[in-house]
py3Dmol code that shows the C-alpha trace and the ligand (Angstrom):
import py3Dmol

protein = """\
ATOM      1  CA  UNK A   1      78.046 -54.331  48.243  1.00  0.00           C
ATOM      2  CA  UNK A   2      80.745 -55.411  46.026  1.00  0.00           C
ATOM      3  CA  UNK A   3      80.037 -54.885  42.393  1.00  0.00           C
ATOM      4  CA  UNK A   4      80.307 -57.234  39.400  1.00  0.00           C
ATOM      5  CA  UNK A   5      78.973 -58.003  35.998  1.00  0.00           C
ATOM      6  CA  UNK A   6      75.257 -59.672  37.337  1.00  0.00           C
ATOM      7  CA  UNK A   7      74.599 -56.675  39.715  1.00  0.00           C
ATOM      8  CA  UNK A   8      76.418 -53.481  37.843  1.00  0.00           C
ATOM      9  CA  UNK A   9      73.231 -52.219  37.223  1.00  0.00           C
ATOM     10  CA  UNK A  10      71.044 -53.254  39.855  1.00  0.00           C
ATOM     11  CA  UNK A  11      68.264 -50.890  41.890  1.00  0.00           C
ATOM     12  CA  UNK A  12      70.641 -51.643  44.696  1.00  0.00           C
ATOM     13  CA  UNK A  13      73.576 -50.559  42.757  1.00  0.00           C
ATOM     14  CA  UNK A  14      72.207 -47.700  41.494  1.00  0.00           C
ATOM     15  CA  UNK A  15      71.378 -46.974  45.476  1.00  0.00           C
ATOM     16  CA  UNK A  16      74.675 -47.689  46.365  1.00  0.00           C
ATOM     17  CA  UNK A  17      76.900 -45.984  43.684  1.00  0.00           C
ATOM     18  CA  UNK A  18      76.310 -43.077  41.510  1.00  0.00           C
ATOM     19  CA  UNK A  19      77.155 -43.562  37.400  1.00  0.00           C
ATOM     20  CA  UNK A  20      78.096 -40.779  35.081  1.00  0.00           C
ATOM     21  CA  UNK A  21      74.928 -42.010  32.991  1.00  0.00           C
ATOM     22  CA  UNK A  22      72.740 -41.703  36.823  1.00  0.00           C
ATOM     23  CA  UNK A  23      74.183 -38.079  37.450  1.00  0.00           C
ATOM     24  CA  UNK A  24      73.265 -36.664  33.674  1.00  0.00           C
ATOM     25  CA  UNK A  25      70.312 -38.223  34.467  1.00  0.00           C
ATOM     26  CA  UNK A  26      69.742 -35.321  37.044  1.00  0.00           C
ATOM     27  CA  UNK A  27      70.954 -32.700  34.666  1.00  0.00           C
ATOM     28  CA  UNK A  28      68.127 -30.604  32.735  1.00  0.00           C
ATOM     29  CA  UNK A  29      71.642 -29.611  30.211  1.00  0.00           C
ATOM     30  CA  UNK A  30      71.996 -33.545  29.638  1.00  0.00           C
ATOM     31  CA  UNK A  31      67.764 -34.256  29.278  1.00  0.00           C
ATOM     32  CA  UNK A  32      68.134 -35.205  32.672  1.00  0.00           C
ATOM     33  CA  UNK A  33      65.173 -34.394  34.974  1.00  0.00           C
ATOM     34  CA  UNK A  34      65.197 -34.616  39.315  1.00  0.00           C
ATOM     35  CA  UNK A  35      61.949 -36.248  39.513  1.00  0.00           C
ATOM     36  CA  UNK A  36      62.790 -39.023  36.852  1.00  0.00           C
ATOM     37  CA  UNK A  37      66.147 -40.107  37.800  1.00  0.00           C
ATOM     38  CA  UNK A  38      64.801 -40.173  41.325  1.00  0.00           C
ATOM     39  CA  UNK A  39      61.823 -42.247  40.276  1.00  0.00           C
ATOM     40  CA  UNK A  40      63.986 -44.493  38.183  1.00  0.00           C
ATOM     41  CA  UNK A  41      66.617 -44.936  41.115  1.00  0.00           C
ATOM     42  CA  UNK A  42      63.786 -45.941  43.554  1.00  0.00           C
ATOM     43  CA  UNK A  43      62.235 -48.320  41.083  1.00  0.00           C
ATOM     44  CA  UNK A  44      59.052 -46.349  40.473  1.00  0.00           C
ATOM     45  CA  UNK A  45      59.909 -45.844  36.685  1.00  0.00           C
ATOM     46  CA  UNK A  46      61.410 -47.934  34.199  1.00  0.00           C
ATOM     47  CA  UNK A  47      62.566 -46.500  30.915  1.00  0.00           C
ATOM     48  CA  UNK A  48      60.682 -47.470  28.001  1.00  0.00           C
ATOM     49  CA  UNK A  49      63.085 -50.233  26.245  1.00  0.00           C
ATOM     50  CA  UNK A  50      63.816 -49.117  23.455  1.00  0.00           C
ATOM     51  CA  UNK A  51      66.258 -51.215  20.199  1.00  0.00           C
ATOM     52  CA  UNK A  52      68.926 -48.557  20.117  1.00  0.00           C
ATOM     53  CA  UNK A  53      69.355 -50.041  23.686  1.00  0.00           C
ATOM     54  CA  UNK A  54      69.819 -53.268  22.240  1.00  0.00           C
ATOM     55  CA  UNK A  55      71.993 -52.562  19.030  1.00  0.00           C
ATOM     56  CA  UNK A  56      74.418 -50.693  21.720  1.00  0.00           C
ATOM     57  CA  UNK A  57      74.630 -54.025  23.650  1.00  0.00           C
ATOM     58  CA  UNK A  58      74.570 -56.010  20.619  1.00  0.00           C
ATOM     59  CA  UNK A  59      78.027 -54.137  19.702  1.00  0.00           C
ATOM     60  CA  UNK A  60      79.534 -54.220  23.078  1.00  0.00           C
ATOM     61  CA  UNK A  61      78.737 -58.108  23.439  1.00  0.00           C
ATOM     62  CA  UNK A  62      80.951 -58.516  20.115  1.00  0.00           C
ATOM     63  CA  UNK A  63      84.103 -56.578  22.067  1.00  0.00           C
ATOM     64  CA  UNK A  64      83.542 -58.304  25.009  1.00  0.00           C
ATOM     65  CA  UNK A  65      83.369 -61.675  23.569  1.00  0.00           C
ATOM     66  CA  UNK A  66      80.190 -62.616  24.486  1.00  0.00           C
ATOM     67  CA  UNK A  67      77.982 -62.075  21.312  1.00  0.00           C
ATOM     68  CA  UNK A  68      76.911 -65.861  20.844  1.00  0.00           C
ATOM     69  CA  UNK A  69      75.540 -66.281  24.140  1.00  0.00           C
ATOM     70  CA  UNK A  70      73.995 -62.316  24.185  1.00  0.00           C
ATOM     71  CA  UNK A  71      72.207 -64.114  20.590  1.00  0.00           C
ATOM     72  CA  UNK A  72      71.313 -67.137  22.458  1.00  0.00           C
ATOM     73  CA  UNK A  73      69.773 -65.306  25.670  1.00  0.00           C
ATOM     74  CA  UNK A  74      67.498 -62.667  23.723  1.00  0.00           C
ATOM     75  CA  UNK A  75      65.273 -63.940  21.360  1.00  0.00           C
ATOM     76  CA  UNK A  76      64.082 -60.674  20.384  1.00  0.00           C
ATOM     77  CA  UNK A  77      66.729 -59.975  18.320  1.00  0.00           C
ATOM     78  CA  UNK A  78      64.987 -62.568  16.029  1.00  0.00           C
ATOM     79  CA  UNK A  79      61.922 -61.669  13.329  1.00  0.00           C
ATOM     80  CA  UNK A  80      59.518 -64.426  14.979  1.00  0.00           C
ATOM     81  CA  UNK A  81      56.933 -64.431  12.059  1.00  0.00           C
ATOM     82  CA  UNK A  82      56.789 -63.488   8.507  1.00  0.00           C
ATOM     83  CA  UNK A  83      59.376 -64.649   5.848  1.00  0.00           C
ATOM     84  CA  UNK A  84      62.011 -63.750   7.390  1.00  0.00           C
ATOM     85  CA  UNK A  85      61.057 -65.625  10.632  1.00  0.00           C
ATOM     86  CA  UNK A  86      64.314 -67.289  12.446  1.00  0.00           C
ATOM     87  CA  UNK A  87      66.658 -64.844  11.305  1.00  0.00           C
ATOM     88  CA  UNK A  88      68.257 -61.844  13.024  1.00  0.00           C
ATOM     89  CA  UNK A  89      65.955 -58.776  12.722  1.00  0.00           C
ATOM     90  CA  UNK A  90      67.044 -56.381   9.697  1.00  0.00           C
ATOM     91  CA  UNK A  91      69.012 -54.006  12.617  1.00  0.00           C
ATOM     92  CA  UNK A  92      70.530 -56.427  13.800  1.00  0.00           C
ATOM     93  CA  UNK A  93      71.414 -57.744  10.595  1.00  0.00           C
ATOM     94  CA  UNK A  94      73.150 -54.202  10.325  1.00  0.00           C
ATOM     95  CA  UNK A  95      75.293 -54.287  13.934  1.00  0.00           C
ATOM     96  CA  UNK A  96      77.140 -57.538  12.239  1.00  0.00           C
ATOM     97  CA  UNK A  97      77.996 -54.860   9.252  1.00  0.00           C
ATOM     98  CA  UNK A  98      78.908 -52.468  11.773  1.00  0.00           C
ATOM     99  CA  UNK A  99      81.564 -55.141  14.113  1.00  0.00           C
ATOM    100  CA  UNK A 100      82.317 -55.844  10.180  1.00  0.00           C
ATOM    101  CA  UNK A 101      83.680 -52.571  10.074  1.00  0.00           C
ATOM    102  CA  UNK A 102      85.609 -52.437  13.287  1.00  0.00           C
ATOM    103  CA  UNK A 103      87.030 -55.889  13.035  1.00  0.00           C
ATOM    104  CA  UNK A 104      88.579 -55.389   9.917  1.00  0.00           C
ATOM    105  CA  UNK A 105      90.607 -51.708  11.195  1.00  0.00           C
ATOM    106  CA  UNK A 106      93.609 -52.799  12.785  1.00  0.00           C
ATOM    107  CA  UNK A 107      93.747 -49.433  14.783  1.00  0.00           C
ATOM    108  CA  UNK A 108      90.327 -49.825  16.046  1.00  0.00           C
ATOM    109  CA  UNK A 109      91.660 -53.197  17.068  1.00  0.00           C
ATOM    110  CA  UNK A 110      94.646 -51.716  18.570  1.00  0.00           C
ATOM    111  CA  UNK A 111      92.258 -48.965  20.946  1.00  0.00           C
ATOM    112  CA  UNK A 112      90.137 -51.854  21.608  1.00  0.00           C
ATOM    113  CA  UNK A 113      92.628 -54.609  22.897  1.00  0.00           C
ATOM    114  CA  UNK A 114      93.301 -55.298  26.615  1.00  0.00           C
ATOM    115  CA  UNK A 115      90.915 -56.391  29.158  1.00  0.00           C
ATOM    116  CA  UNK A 116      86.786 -55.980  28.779  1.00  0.00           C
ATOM    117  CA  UNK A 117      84.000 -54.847  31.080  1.00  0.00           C
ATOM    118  CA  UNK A 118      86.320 -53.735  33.431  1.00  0.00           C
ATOM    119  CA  UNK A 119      83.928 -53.032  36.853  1.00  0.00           C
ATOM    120  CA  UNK A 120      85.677 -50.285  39.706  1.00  0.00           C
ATOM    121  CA  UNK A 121      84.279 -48.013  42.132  1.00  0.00           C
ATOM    122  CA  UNK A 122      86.001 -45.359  44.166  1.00  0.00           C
ATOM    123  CA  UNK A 123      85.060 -42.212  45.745  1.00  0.00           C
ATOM    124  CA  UNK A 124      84.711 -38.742  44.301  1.00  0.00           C
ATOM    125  CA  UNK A 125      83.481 -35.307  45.175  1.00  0.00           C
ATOM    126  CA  UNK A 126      82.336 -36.652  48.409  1.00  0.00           C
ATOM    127  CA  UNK A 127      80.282 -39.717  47.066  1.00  0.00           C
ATOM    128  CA  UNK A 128      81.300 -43.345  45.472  1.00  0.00           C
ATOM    129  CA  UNK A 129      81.110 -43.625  41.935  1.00  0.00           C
ATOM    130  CA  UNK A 130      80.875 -46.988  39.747  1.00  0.00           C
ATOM    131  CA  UNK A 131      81.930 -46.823  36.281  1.00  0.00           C
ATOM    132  CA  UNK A 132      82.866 -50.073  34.044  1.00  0.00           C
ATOM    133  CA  UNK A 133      85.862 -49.759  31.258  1.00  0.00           C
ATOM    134  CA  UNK A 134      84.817 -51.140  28.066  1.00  0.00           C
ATOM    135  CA  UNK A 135      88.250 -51.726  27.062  1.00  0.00           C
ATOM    136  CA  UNK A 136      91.241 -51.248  29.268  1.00  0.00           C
ATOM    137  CA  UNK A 137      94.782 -51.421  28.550  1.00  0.00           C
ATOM    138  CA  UNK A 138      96.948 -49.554  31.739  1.00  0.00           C
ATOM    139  CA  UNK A 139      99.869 -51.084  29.928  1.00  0.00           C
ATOM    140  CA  UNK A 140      99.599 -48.704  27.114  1.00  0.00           C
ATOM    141  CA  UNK A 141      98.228 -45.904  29.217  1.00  0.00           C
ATOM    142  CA  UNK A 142      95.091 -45.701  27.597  1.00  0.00           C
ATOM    143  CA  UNK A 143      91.524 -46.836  28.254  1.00  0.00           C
ATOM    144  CA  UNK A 144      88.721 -47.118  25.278  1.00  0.00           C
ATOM    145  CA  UNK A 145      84.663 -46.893  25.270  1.00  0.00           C
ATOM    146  CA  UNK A 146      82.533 -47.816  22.050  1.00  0.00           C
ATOM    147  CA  UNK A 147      79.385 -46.313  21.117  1.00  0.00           C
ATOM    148  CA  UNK A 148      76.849 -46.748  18.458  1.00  0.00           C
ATOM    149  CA  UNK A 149      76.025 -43.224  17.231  1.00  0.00           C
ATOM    150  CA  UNK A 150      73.420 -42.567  14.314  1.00  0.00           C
ATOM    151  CA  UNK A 151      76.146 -40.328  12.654  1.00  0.00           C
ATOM    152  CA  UNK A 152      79.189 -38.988  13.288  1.00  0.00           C
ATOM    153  CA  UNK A 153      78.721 -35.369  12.729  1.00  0.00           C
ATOM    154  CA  UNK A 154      75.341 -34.240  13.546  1.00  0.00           C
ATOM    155  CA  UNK A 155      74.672 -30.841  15.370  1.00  0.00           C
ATOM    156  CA  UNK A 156      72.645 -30.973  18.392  1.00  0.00           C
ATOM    157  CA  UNK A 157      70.693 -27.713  19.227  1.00  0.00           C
ATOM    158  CA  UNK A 158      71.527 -27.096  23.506  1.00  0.00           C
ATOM    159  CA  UNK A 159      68.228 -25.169  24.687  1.00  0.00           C
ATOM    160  CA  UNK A 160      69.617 -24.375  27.734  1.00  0.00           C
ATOM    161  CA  UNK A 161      72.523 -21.897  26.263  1.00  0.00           C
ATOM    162  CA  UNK A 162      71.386 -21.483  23.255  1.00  0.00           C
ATOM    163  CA  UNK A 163      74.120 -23.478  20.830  1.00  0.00           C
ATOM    164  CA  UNK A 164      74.705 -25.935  18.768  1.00  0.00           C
ATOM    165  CA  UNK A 165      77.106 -28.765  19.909  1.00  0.00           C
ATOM    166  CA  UNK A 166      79.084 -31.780  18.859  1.00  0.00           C
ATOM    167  CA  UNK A 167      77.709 -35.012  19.670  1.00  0.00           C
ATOM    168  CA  UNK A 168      80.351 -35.341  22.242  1.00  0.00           C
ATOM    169  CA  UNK A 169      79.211 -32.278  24.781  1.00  0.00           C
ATOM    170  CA  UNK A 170      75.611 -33.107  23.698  1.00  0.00           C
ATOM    171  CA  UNK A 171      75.825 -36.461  25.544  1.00  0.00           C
ATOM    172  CA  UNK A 172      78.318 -35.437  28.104  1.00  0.00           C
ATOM    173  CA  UNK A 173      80.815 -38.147  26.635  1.00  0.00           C
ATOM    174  CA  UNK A 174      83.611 -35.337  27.905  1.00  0.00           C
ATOM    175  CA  UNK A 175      82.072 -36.240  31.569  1.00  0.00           C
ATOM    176  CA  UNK A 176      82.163 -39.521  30.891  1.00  0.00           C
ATOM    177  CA  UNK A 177      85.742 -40.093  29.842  1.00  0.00           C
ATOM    178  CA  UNK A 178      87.140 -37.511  32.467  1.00  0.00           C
ATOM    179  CA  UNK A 179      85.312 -39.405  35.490  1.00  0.00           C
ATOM    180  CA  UNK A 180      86.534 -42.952  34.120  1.00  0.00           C
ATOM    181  CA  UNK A 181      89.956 -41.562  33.899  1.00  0.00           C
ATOM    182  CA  UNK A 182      89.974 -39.626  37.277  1.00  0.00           C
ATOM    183  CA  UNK A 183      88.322 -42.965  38.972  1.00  0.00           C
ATOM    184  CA  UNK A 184      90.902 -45.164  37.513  1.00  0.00           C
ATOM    185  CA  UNK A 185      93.780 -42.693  38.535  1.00  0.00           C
ATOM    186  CA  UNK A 186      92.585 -42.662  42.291  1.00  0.00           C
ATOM    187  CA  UNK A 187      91.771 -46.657  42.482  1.00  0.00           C
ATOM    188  CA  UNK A 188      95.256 -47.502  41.101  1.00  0.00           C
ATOM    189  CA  UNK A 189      97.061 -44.602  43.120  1.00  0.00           C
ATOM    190  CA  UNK A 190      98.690 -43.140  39.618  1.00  0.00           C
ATOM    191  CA  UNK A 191      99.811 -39.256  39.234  1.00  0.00           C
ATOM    192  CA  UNK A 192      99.003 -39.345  36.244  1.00  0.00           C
ATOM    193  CA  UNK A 193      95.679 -40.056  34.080  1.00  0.00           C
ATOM    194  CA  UNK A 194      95.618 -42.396  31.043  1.00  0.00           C
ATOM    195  CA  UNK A 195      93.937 -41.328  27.960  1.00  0.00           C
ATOM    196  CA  UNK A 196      90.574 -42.158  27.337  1.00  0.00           C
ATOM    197  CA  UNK A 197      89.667 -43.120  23.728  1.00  0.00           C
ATOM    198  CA  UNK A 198      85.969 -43.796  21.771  1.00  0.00           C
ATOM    199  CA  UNK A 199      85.498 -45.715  19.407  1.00  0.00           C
ATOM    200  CA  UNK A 200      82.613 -44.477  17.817  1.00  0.00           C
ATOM    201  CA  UNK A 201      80.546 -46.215  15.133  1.00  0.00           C
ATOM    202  CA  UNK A 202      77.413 -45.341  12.909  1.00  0.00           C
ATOM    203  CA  UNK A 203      74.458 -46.631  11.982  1.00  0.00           C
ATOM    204  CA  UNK A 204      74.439 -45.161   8.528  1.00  0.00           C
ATOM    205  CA  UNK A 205      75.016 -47.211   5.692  1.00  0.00           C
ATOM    206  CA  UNK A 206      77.621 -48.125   4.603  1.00  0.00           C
ATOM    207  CA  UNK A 207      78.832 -47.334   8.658  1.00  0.00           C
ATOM    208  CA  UNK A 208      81.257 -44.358   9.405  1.00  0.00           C
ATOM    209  CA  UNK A 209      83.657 -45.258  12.212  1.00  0.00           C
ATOM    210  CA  UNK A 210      86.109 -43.092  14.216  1.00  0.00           C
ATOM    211  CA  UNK A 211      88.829 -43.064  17.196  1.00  0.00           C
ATOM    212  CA  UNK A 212      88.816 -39.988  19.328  1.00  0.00           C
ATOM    213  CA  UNK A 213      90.808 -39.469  22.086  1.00  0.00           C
ATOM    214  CA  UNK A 214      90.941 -37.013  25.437  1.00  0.00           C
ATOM    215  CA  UNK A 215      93.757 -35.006  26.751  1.00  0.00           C
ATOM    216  CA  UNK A 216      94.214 -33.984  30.374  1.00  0.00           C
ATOM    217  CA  UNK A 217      92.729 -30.783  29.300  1.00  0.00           C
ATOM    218  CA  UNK A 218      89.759 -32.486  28.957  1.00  0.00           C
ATOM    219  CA  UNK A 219      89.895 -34.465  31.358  1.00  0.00           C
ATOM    220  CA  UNK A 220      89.874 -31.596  33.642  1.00  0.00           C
ATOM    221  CA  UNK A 221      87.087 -29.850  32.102  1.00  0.00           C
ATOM    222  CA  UNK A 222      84.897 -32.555  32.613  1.00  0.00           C
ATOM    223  CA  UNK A 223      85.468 -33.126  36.146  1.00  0.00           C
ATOM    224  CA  UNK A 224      85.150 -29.714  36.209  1.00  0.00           C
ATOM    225  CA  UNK A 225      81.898 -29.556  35.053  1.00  0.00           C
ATOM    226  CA  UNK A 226      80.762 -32.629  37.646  1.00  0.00           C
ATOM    227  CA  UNK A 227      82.403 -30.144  40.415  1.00  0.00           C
ATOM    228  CA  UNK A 228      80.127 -27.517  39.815  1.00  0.00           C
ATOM    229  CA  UNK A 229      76.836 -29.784  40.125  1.00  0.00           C
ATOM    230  CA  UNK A 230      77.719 -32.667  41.941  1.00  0.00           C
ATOM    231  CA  UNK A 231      76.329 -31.029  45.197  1.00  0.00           C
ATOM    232  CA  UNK A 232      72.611 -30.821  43.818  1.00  0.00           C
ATOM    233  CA  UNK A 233      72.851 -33.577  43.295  1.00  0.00           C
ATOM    234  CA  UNK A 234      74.038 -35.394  45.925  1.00  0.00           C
ATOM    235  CA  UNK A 235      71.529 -33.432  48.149  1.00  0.00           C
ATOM    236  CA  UNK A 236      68.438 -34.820  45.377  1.00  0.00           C
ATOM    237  CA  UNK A 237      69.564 -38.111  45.761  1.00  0.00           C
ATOM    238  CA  UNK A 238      70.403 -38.262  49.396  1.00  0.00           C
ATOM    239  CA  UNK A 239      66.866 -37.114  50.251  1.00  0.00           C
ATOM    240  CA  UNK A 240      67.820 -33.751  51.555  1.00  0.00           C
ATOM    241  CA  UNK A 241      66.439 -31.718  48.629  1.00  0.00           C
ATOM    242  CA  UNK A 242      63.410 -32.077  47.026  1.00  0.00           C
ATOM    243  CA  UNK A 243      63.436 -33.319  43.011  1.00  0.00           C
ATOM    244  CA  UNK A 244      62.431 -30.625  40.928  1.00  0.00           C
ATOM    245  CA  UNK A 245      59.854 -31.891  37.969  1.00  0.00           C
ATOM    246  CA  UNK A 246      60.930 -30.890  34.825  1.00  0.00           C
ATOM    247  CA  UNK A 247      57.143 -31.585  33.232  1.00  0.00           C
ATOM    248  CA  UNK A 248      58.393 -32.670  30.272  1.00  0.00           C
ATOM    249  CA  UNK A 249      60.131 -36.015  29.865  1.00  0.00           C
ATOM    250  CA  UNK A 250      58.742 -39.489  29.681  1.00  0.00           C
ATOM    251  CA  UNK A 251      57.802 -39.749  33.707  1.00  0.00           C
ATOM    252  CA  UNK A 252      56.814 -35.776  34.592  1.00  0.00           C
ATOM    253  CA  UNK A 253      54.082 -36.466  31.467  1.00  0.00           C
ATOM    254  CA  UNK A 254      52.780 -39.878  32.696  1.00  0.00           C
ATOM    255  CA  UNK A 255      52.477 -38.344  36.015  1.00  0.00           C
ATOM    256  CA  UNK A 256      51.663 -34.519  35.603  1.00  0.00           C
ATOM    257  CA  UNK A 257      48.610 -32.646  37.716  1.00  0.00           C
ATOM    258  CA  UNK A 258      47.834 -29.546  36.122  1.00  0.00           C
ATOM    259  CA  UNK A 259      48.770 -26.919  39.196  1.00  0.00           C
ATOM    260  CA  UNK A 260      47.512 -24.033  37.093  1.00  0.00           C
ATOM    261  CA  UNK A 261      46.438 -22.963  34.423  1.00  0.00           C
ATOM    262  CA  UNK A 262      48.164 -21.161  31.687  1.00  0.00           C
ATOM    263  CA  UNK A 263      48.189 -17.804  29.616  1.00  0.00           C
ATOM    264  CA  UNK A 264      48.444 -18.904  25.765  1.00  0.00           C
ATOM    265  CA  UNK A 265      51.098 -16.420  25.294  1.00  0.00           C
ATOM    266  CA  UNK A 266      52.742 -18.106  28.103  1.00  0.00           C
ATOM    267  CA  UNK A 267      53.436 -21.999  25.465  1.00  0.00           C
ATOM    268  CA  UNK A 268      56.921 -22.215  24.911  1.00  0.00           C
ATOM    269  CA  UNK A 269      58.442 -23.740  21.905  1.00  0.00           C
ATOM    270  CA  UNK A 270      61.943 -25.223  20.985  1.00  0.00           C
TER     271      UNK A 270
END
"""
ligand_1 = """\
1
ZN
Zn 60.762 -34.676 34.236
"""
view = py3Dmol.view(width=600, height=400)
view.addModel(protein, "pdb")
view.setStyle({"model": 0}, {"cartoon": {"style": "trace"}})
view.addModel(ligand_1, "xyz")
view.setStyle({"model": 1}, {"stick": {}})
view.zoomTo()
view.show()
């Protein structure tokens, strides 16, 4: 299948192509889980939709252009009763503050310039990757994401190494950017790697906002990190492995059987 914009993230897509967001979705280190990113690749599970979803989209509709018809063609983003009826929902109200913000920092403008949604797929570590560009300018040599983060410098507690992190290694942005850069390198048949950039805005307010960029030491440390568990993986999704149930996130809890029973001393806590 060829990808574009109406089926980037299709079931059949999602078949088809792997995502860096699909492959932490695997990873207990990312809050990934086997059985629930094979349940939500086969169609069994559907994440719980959730508005942090939609402020993200709300955000990225503004960059790519597209905010008055994203308005038009979700009503939800509208209080339908009460006083406030007809009007964008208070959040909402709040992602306008937070374009606001962006719109009126000429750098941000600057990391954010070039062309939008930019859809490519190539192969890597054995299997064919999809990963969309929310700003790319391979004039410049750089490439840009945006994100809608809840704050800037929070510490997130890693249970699996026992460590606080930046926000960055907590979502496996590092992974992110190095995969975009490395699949952009081998579609375009470059040496060399641009840079990838974030623009990264809160929802505090008044809204913090930030550009942070990648170097090739990054870059390699990332794909790095994919190297070492990209084979799991492909052997979970590919059917030759067996998903391993984590028992703890949204779809290991709706479907849990109690196997056996445990020693109290055996409850763990985080
Ligand atoms: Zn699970």
């Amino acid at each position: 299948m060829k990808l574009n914009k109406d089926n980037y993230f299709s079931q059949e897509a999602n078949l088809q192509y792997i995502s860096v967001s699909q492959f932490k979705g695997f990873l207990s280190s990312y809050g990934g889980c086997e059985a629930g990113a094979m349940a939500k690749i086969n169609g069994e599970w559907e994440q719980a939709h959730i508005d942090a979803f939609d402020e993200g989209h709300y955000v990225h509709a503004w960059n790519e252009g597209t905010l008055d018809e994203f308005k038009e063609n979700n009503p939800q983003l509208y209080a339908s009763t009460g006083k406030t009826a007809g009007q964008l929902k208070v959040q909402f109200k709040h992602c306008d503050k937070m374009i606001e913000v962006l719109a009126s920092d000429p750098l941000v403008m600057k990391a954010l310039a070039g062309e939008k949604e930019v859809i490519m797929s190539a192969e890597l570590f054995g299997i064919e990757w999809k990963v969309m560009l929310d700003s790319y300018q391979p004039q410049t040599g750089i490439f840009a994401d945006l994100k809608t983060m809840k704050e800037m410098d929070g510490k997130f507690w890693n249970n699996e190494i026992g460590v606080y992190e930046n926000f960055i290694d907590h979502y496996g942005y590092n992974l992110q950017m190095a995969v975009y850069a490395e699949i952009e390198r081998i579609v375009h048949g470059r040496d060399e790697w641009l840079l990838p950039h974030m623009v990264i805005v809160t929802k505090q307010k008044p809204p913090d906002h930030d550009i942070i960029y990648f170097d090739y030491d990054a870059i390699e440390q990332g794909l790095h990190i994919v190297g070492k568990h990209i084979e799991r993986v492909k052997a979970v999704k590919s059917g030759a492995a067996e998903p391993v149930r984590c028992e703890k996130c949204d779809y290991c809890r709706s479907t849990k059987k109690i196997k056996t029973i445990k020693h109290f001393s055996e409850l763990k806590f985080y």
